[in-house]
C-alpha positions in Angstrom: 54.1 36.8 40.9 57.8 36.8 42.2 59.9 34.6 39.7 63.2 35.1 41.7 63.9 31.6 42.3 67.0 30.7 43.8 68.4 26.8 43.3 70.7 25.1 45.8 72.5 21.6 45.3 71.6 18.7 46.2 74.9 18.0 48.4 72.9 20.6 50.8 69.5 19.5 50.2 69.7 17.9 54.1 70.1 20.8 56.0 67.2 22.3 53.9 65.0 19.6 54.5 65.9 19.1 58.4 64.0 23.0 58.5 61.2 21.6 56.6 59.9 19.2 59.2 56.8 17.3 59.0 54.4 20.0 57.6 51.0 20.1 57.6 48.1 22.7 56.3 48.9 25.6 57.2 52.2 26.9 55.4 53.9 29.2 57.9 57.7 30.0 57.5 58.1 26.2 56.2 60.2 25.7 53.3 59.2 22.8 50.5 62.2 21.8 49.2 61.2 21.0 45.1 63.8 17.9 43.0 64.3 19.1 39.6 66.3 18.5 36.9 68.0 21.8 35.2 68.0 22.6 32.7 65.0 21.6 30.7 63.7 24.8 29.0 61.1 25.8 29.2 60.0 24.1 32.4 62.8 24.9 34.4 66.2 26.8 33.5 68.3 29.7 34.3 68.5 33.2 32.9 71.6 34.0 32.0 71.7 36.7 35.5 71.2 33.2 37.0 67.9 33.4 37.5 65.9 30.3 37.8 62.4 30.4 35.4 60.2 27.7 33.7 56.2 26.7 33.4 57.4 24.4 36.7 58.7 27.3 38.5 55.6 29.3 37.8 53.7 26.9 38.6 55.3 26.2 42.1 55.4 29.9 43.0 51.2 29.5 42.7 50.9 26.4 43.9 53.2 25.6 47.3 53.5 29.7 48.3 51.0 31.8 46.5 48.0 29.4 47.5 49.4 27.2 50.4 51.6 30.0 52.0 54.7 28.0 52.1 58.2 29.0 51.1 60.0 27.2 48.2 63.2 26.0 47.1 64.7 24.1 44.2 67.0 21.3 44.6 69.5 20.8 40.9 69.2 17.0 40.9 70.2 14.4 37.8 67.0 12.9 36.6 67.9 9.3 36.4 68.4 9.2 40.2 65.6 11.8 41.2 63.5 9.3 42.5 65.5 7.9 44.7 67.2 10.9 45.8 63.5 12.2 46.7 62.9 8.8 49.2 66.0 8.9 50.4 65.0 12.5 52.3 67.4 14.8 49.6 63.9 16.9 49.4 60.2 16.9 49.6 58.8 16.9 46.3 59.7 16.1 42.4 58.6 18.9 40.1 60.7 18.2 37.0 58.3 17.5 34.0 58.1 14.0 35.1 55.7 11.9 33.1 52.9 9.8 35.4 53.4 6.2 34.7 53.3 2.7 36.5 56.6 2.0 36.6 57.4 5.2 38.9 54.3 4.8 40.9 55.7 1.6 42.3 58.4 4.2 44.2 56.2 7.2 44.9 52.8 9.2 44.5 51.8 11.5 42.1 49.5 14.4 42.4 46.5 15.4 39.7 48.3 15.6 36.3 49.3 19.3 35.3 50.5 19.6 31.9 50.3 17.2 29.0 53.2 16.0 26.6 54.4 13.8 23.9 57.0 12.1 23.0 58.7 13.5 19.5 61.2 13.0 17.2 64.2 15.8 16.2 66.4 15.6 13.2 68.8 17.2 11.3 67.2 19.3 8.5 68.8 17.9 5.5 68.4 14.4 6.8 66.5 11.9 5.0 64.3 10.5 7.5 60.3 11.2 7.2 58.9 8.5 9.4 60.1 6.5 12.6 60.6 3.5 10.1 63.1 5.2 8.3 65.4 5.5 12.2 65.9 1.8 11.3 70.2 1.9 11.6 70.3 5.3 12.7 71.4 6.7 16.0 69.0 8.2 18.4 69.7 10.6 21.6 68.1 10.4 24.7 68.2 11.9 28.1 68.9 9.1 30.9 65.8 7.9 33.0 63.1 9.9 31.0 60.0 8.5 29.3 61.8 9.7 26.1 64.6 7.0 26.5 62.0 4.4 27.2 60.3 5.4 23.8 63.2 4.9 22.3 63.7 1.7 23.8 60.4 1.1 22.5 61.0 1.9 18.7 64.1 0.0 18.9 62.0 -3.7 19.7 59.5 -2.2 16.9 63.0 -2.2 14.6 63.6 -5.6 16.0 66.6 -4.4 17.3 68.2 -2.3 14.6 68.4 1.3 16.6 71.4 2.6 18.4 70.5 4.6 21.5 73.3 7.0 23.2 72.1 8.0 26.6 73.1 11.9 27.7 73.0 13.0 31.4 71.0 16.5 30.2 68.6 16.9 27.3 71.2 19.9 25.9 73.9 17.5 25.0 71.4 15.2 23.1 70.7 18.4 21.1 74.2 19.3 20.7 75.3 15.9 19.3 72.6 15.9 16.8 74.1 19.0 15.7 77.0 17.6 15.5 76.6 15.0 13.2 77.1 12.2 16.9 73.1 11.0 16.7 70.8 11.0 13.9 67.8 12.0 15.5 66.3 13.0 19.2 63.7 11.8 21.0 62.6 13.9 23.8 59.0 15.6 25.0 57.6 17.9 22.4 57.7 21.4 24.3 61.1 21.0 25.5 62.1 20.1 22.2 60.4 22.6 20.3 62.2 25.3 22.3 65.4 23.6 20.5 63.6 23.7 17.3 62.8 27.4 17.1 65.6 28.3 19.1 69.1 27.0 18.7 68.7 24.8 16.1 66.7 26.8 13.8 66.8 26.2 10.5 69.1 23.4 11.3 66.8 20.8 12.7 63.1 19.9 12.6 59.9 17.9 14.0 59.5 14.4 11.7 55.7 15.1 10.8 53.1 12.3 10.7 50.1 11.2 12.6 51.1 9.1 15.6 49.8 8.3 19.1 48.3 11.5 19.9 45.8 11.6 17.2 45.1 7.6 17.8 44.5 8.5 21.2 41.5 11.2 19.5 43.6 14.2 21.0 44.1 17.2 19.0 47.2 16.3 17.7 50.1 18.4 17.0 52.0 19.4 14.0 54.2 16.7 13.9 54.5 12.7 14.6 54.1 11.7 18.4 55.4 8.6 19.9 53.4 8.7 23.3 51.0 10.9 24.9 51.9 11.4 28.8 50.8 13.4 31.6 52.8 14.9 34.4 52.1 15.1 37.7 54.2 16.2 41.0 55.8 13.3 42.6 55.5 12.6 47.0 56.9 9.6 49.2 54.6 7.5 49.8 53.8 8.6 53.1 52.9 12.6 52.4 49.5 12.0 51.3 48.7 15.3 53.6 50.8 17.3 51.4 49.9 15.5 48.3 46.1 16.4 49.3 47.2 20.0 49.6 48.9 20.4 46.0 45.9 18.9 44.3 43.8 21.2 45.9 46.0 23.9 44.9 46.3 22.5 41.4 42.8 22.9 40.8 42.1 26.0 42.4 44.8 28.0 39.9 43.0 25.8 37.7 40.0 27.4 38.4 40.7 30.9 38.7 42.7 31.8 35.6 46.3 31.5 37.0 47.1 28.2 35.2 46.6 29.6 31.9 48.4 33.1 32.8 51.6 30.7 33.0 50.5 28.3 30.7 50.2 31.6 27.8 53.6 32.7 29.1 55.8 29.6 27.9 53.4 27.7 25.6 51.9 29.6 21.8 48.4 28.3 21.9 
């Protein structure tokens, strides 16, 4: 598999998409032109030769050009206006670890899920708190738009009020505040944050542990308390059900044949 991905921005994400055209089976020399936020290790961020890599990019290089023969190209786009950059024509698809939930299916379709998630909890590693009661007064970080600032949103009505939420434009200044003393905790999907956990802030910050919804949901729950359990799928406009058809197909056959869990192996331990 060829991981040299190359990322463009979103300022020329029209020309790109004016090649693309109205595609249809087939592939050809058509380009799919893929929304994502960067970075959000491990699912999509770049090398330090500038390389773009991530379980999404894998996964794109099998799905839109290994099995459906098209070409592919990333589009660096802020999450909390992905969606409507996507339906405003800025590019074809949303691949950007983007939970499936009502609220965005209003705005567009999503394929079969791909990979599932939970929401978490990050803090400091001298810090007092053991349990999501214990955020009462404390200050949690977020990434704008994202089903971890909804959680948040969330435990601050279970509070009844009594959590302060700062809002970050990329998931790496949440991370950075925490370690610097800005937020008390993070909330943020577990794999992304657990590449923060045994990575940067090792040894300075850790998982809160406890049984949460993963476990209620009878899922074989990880190490540490989860808020939510989502799914993520690849998001269309509502009017590309052809190409929508196509990825699920695709989805399933590298599903099927091992490749999924090649790329799944590469990025994930277990």
């Amino acid at each position: 598999m060829d991981r040299r991905t190359y990322i463009k921005s979103a300022g020329a994400a029209g020309a790109g998409l004016a090649l693309t055209g109205c595609l249809g089976g087939g592939g050809g020399s058509e380009t799919i032109t893929i929304g994502s936020d960067i970075p959000y290790r491990p699912f999509e961020y770049e090398t330090t030769d500038g390389e773009l890599t991530g379980f999404d990019v894998d996964i794109a290089q099998a799905v839109f050009t290994d099995e459906l023969g098209y070409e592919h190209e990333f589009v660096q786009t802020s999450f909390d206006t992905i969606i409507p950059s996507l339906n405003n024509g800025n590019f074809r698809v949303i691949m950007s670890a983007m939970t499936i939930n009502d609220e965005r299916a209003e705005e567009v379709d999503f394929s079969d899920p791909y990979f599932t998630a939970y929401q978490t909890i990050v803090v400091r590693e001298d810090s007092d708190i053991s349990a999501k009661e214990d955020l009462a007064g404390a200050r949690a970080g977020v990434q704008k738009g994202t089903t971890g600032a909804a959680a948040a949103q969330e435990l601050k009505e279970e509070l009844g009020g009594d959590l302060e939420i700062n809002e970050y434009d990329q998931i790496p200044d949440a991370f950075s505040a925490l370690l610097n003393n800005q937020v008390d905790c993070v909330i943020n999907d577990n794999t992304v944050s657990a590449e923060f956990v045994n990575g940067e802030g090792e040894g300075q910050v850790r998982f809160v542990e406890g049984e949460g919804a993963a476990s209620e949901a009878g899922q074989e729950a990880p190490p540490y308390l989860t808020l939510t359990v989502e799914n993520y799928g690849i998001a269309f406009r509502q009017d590309d059900d052809d190409l929508r058809e196509e990825v699920n197909g695709a989805l399933a056959t590298i599903k099927e044949n091992g490749t999924y869990d090649d790329i799944y192996s590469d990025y994930f331990a277990g």
